[in-house]
C-alpha positions as a printed NumPy array, in Angstrom:
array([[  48.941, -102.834,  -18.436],
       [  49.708, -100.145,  -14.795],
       [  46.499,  -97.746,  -14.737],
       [  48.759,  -94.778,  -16.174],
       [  50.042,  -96.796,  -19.237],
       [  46.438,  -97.656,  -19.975],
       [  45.981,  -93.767,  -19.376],
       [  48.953,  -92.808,  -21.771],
       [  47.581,  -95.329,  -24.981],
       [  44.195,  -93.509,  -24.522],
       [  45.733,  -90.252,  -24.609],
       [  47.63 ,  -91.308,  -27.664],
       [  44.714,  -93.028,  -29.68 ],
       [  42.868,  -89.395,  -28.959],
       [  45.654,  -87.315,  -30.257],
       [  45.879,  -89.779,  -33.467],
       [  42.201,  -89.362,  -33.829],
       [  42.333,  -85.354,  -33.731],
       [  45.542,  -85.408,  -36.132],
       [  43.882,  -87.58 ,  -38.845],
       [  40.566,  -85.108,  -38.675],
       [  42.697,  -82.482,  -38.708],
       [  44.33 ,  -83.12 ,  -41.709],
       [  40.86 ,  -84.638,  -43.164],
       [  40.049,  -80.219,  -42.411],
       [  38.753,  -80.106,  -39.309],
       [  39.924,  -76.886,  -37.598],
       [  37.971,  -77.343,  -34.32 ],
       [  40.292,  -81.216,  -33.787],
       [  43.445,  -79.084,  -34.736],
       [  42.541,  -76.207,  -32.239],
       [  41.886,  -79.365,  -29.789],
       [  45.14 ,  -80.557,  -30.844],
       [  47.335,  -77.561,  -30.872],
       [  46.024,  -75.744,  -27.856],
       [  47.775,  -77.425,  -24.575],
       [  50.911,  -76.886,  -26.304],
       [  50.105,  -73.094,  -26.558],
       [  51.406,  -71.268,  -23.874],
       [  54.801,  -73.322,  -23.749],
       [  55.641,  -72.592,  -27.385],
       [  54.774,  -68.795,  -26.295],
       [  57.234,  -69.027,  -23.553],
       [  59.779,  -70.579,  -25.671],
       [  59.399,  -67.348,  -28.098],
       [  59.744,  -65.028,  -25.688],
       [  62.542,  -66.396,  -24.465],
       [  64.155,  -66.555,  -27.762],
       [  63.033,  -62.772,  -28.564],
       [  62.701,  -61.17 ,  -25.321],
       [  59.373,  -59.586,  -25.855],
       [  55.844,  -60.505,  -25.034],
       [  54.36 ,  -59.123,  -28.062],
       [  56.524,  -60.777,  -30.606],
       [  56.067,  -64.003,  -28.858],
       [  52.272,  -63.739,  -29.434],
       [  52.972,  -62.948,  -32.648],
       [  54.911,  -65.882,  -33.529],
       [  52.735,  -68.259,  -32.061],
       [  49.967,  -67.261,  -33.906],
       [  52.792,  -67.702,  -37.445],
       [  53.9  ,  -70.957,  -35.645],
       [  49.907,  -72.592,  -35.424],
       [  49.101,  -71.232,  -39.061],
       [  52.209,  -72.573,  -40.22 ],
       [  51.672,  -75.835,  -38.739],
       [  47.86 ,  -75.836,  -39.924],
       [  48.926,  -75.564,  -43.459],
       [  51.873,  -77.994,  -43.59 ],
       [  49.795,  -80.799,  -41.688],
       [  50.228,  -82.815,  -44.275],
       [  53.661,  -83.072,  -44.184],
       [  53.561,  -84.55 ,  -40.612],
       [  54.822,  -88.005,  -40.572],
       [  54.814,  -88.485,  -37.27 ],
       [  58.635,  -89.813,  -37.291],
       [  58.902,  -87.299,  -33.843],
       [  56.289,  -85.971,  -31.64 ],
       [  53.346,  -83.198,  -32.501],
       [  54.707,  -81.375,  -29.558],
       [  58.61 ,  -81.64 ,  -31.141],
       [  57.495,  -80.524,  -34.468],
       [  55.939,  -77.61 ,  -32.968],
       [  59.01 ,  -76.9  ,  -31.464],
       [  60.982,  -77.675,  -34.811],
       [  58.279,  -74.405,  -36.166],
       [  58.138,  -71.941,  -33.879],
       [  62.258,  -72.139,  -33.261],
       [  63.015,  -71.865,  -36.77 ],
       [  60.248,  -68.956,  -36.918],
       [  62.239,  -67.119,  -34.35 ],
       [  65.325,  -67.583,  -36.168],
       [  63.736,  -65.863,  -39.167],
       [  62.517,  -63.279,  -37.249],
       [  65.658,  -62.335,  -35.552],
       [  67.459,  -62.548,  -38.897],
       [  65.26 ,  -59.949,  -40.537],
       [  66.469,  -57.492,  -37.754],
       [  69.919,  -59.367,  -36.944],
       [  71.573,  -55.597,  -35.262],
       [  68.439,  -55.554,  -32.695],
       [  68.838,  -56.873,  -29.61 ],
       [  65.85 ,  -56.625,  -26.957],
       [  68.046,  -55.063,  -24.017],
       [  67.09 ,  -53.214,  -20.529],
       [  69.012,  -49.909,  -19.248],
       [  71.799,  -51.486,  -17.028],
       [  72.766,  -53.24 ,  -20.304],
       [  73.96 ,  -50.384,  -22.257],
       [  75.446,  -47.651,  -20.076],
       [  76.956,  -46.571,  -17.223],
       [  74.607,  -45.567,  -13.966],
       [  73.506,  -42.108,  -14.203],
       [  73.284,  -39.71 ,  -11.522],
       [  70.864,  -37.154,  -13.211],
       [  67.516,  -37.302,  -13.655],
       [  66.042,  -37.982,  -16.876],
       [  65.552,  -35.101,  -19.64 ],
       [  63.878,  -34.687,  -22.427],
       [  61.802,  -37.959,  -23.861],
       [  62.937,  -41.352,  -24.4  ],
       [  64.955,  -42.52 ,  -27.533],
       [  62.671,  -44.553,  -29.307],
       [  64.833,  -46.749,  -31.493],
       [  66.06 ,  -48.924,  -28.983],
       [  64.428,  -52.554,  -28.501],
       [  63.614,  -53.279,  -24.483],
       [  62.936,  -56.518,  -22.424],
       [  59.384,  -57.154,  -21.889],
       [  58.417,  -58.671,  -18.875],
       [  56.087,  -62.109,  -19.   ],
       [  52.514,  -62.404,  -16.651],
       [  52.844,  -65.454,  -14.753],
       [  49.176,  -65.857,  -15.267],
       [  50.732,  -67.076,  -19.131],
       [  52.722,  -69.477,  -17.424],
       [  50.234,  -71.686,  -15.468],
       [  49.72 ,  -75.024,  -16.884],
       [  53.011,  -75.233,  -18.669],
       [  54.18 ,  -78.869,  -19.612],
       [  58.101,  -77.661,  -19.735],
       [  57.446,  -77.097,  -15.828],
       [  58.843,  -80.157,  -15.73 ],
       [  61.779,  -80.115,  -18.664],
       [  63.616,  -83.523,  -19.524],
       [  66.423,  -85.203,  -17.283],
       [  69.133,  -82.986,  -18.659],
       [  67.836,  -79.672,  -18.229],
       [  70.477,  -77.409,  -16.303],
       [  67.436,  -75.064,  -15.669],
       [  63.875,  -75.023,  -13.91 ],
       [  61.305,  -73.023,  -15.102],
       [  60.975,  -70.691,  -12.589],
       [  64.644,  -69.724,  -13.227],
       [  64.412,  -69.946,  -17.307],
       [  61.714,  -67.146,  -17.161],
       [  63.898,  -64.807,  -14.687],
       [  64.519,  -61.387,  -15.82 ],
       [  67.882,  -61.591,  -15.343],
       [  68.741,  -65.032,  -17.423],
       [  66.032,  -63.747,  -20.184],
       [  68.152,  -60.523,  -20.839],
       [  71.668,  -62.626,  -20.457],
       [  70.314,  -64.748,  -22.876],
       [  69.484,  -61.757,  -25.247],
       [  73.803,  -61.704,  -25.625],
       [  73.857,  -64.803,  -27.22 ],
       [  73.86 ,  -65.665,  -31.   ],
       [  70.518,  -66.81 ,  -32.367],
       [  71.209,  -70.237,  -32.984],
       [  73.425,  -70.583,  -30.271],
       [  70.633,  -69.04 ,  -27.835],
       [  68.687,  -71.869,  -29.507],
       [  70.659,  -74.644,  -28.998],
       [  70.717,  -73.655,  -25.075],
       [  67.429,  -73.538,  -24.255],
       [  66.485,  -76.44 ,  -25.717],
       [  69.123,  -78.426,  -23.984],
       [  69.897,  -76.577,  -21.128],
       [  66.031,  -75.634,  -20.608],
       [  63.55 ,  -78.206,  -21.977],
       [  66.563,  -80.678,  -21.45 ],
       [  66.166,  -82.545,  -24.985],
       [  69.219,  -84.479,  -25.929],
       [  71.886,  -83.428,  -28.478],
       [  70.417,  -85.816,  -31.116],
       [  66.543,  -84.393,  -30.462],
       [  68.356,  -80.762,  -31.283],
       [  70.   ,  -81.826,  -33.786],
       [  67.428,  -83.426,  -35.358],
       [  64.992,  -79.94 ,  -34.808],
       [  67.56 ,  -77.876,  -36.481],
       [  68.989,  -79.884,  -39.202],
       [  72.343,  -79.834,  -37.575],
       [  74.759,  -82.169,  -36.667],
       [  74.966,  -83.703,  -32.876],
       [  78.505,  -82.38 ,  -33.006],
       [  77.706,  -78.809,  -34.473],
       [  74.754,  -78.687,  -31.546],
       [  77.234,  -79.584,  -28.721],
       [  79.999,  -76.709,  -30.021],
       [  77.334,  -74.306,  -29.738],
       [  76.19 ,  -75.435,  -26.373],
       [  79.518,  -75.069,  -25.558],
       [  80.346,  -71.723,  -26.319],
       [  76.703,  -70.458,  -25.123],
       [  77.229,  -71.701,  -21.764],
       [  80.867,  -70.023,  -21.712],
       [  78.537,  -66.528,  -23.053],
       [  76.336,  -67.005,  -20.32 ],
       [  78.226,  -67.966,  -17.783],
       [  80.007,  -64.517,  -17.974],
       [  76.935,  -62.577,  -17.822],
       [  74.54 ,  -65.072,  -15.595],
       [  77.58 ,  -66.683,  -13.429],
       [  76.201,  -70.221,  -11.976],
       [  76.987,  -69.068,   -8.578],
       [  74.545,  -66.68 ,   -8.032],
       [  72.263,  -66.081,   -5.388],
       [  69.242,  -68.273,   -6.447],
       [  66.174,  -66.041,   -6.404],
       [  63.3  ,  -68.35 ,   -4.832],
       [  60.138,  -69.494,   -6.463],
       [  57.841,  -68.212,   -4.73 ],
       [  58.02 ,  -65.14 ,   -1.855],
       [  58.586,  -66.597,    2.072],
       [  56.779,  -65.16 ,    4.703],
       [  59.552,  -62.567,    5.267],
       [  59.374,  -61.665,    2.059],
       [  55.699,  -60.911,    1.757],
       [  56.2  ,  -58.423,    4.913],
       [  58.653,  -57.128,    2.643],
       [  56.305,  -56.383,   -0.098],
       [  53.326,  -54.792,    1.675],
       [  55.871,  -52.407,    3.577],
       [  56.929,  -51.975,   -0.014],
       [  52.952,  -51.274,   -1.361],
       [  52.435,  -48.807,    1.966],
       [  55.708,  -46.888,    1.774],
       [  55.063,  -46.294,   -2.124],
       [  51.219,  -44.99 ,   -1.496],
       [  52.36 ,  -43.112,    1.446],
       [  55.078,  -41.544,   -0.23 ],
       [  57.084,  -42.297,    2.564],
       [  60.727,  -41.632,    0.972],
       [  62.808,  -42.745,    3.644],
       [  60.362,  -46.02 ,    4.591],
       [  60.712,  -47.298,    0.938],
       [  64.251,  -46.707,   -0.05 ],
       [  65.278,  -48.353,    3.247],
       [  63.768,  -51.902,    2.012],
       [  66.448,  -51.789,   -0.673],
       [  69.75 ,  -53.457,   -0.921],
       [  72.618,  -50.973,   -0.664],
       [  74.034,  -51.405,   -4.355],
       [  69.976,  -51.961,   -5.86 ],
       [  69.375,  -51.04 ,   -9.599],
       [  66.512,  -49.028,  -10.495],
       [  65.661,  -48.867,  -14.117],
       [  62.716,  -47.869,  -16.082],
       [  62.569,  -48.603,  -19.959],
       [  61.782,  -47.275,  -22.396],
       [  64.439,  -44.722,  -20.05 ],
       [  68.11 ,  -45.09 ,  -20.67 ],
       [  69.069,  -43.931,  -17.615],
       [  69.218,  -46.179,  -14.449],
       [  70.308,  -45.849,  -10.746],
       [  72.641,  -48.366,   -8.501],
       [  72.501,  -47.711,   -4.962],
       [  70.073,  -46.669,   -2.025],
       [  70.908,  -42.974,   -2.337],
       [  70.819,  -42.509,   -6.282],
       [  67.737,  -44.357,   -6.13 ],
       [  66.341,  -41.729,   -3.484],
       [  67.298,  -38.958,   -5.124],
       [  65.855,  -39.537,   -8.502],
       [  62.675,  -40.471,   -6.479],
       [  62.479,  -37.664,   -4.618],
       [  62.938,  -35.623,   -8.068],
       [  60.479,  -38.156,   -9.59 ],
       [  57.865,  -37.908,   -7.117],
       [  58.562,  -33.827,   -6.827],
       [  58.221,  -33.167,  -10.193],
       [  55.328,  -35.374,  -10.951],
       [  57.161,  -37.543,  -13.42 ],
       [  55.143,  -40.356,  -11.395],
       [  52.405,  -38.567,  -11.043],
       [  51.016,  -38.708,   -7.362],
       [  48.838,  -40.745,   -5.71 ],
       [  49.091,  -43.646,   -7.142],
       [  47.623,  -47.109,   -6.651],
       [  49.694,  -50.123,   -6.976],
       [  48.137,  -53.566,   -7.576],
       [  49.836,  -56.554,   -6.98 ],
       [  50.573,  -59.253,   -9.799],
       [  53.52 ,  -61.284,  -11.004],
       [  55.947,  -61.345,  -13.941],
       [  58.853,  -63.892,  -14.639],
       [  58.072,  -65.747,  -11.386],
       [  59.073,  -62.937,   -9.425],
       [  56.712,  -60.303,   -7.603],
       [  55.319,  -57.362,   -9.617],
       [  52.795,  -54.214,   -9.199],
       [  50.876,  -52.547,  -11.727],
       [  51.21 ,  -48.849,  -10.899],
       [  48.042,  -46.933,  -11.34 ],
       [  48.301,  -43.114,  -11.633],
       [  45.396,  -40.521,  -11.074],
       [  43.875,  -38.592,  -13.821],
       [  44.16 ,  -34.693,  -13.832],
       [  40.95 ,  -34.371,  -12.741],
       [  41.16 ,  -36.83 ,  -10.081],
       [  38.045,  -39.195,  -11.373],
       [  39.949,  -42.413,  -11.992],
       [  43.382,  -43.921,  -12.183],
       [  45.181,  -44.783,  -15.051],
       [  47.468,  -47.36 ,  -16.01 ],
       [  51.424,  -46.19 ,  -15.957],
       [  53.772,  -49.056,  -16.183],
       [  54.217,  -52.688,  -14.442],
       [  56.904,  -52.939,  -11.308],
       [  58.645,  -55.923,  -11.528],
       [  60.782,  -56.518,   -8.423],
       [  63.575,  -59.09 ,   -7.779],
       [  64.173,  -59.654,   -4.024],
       [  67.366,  -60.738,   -2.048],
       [  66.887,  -62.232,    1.178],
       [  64.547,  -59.5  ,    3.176],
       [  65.781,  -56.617,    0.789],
       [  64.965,  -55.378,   -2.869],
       [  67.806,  -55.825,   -4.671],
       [  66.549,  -54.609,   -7.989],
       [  63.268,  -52.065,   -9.378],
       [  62.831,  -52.716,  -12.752],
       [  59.545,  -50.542,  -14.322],
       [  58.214,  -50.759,  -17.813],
       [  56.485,  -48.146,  -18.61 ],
       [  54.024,  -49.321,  -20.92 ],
       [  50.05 ,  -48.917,  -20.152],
       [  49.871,  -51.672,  -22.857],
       [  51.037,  -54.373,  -21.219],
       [  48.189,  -54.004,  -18.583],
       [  45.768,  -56.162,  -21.28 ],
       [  48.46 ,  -59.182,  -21.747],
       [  48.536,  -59.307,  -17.227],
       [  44.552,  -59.202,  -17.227],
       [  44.288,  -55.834,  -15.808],
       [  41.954,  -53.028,  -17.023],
       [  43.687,  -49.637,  -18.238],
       [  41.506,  -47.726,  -15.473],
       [  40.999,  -48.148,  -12.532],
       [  37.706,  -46.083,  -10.904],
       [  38.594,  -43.85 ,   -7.987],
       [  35.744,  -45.879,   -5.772],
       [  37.77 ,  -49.267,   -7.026],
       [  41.565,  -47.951,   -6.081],
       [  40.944,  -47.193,   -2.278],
       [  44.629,  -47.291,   -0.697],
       [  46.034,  -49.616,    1.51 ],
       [  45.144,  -49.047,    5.42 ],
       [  48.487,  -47.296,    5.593],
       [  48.136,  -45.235,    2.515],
       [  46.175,  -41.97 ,    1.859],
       [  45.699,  -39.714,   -1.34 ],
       [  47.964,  -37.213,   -1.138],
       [  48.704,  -34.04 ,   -3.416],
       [  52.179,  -32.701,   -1.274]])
């Protein structure tokens, strides 16, 4: 027996041992048990939902469902499958108890506008969330079967999780567990209770649905930023701290989208985009200075924007930045302003005014 076969029956007589004492009661072998498979089934949710929260939500539904049906694994298909086989089905319920909501972001629903925003956001319409990368590190569907049309650091994309959101639920099901985790037509079918030749219809007509709104030809955003790219982003950090207008809306593409949920309205183009900024950062509907620290959501670069209090002690959490770069450009600002998605990235809600010292090209300014 080869060193990693020898490896793999070890790893299998452990995971039989924690199974039988979890089913003998024993929580702590079922959290042992349950755990490495935790932040993929998360991922999986959130895909399926579009939202951070509810995928924490059903993951904690999909591990107390599984803890009190133990019993009723046979072990006929992997622990890891029939995790799958819960938490899927879980977000099918939960998308059929709101079936008309659809998790969406601005350029989704409306035209570009070319006034700034009035009033206060609607709040009856379901947005994207974006996803920490720290919550995907360690992930085993890094690496999804041979006929996965999809790597990871594509599946978690802004852009392919909102085309996504157009597709039926089962259907959206059906694709990302074949076109994403690359199981075969018989391993869905089996997970759904479906037949091979119901799964493959829907995988047909989801890829014809996607392919319309997330064409396979497009630019390929990389995983990770190149070198030209990380000049890209600190002019990006300096010219926002600075304030510098001109600087920061000439490191975007000339048709860029700017949109801010939960805002309606969003921009296209380098000079919309400067002139709601220059109303935005006039008007103090970003309130000036800021801080901006740098993080990561759906594999792309992000920045948690940090505003100052009133009384100019300490800065306070505003939104997270998440950028999508082309090339050596920006070709797309999309900023969530939510303060409580700072917990889910790690980050603290404020930031002391001793802790937020700007960049060596940025300065506190009030004008």
């Amino acid at each position: 027996m080869t060193e990693e076969r020898m490896s793999m029956a070890i790893d299998m007589t452990h995971a039989m041992a924690l199974l039988e004492s979890a089913k003998r009661g024993d929580r702590d072998a079922f959290q042992a048990l349950t755990e490495p498979y935790r932040r993929e089934v998360q991922v999986h949710c959130y895909r399926m939902l579009g939202s951070l929260h509810d995928a924490e939500d059903l993951v904690q539904e999909t591990f107390l469902r599984a803890w009190r049906g133990l019993d009723r694994f046979e072990g006929r298909a992997s622990f890891r499958g029939w995790l799958y086989r819960i938490a899927t089905n879980a977000c099918l319920n939960a998308i059929a108890r709101r079936p008309s909501i659809r998790r969406v972001l601005p350029e989704m629903i409306g035209a570009p506008a070319d006034q700034p925003p009035d009033g206060a956001p609607p709040t009856d319409i379901a947005w994207l969330e974006p996803y920490p990368d720290t919550a995907l590190a360690g992930i085993a569907d890094d690496e999804p079967g041979p006929e996965a049309r999809y790597e990871m650091h594509e599946a978690v994309q802004l852009a392919f999780i909102a085309a996504i959101q157009y597709l039926p639920a089962r259907q959206r099901a059906v694709l990302l567990l074949r076109d994403v985790l690359g199981w075969s037509a018989t391993e869905t079918a089996g997970l759904l209770d479906a037949s091979t030749a119901s799964v493959n219809s829907a995988l047909q007509r989801a890829r014809a649905t996607l392919e319309q709104r997330y064409p396979s030809g497009r630019p390929n955003v990389q995983p990770e930023p190149d070198d030209r790219q990380r000049v890209l982003l600190d002019h990006y950090l300096r010219a926002w701290e600075d304030t510098d207008l001109d600087r920061f809306v000439a490191l975007l593409r000339e048709d860029a989208v700017l949109s801010m949920p939960p805002w309606p309205q969003w921009y296209q183009g380098r000079e919309a985009i400067q002139a709601f900024f220059a109303w935005a950062w006039r008007s103090n509907g970003i309130r000036r200075p800021s801080r901006l620290v740098p993080t990561a959501a759906n594999r792309q670069p992000a920045f948690a924007l940090y505003t100052r209090d009133p009384d100019g002690s300490v800065y306070q959490a505003h939104g997270i930045w998440l950028l999508t770069l082309r090339d050596d450009t920006i070709s797309a600002l999309t900023g969530f302003r939510d303060p409580g998605l700072f917990a889910a990235f790690g980050l603290p809600a404020i930031l002391p005014h001793h802790a937020a010292e700007p960049s060596a090209a940025g300065r506190d300014r009030d004008d």
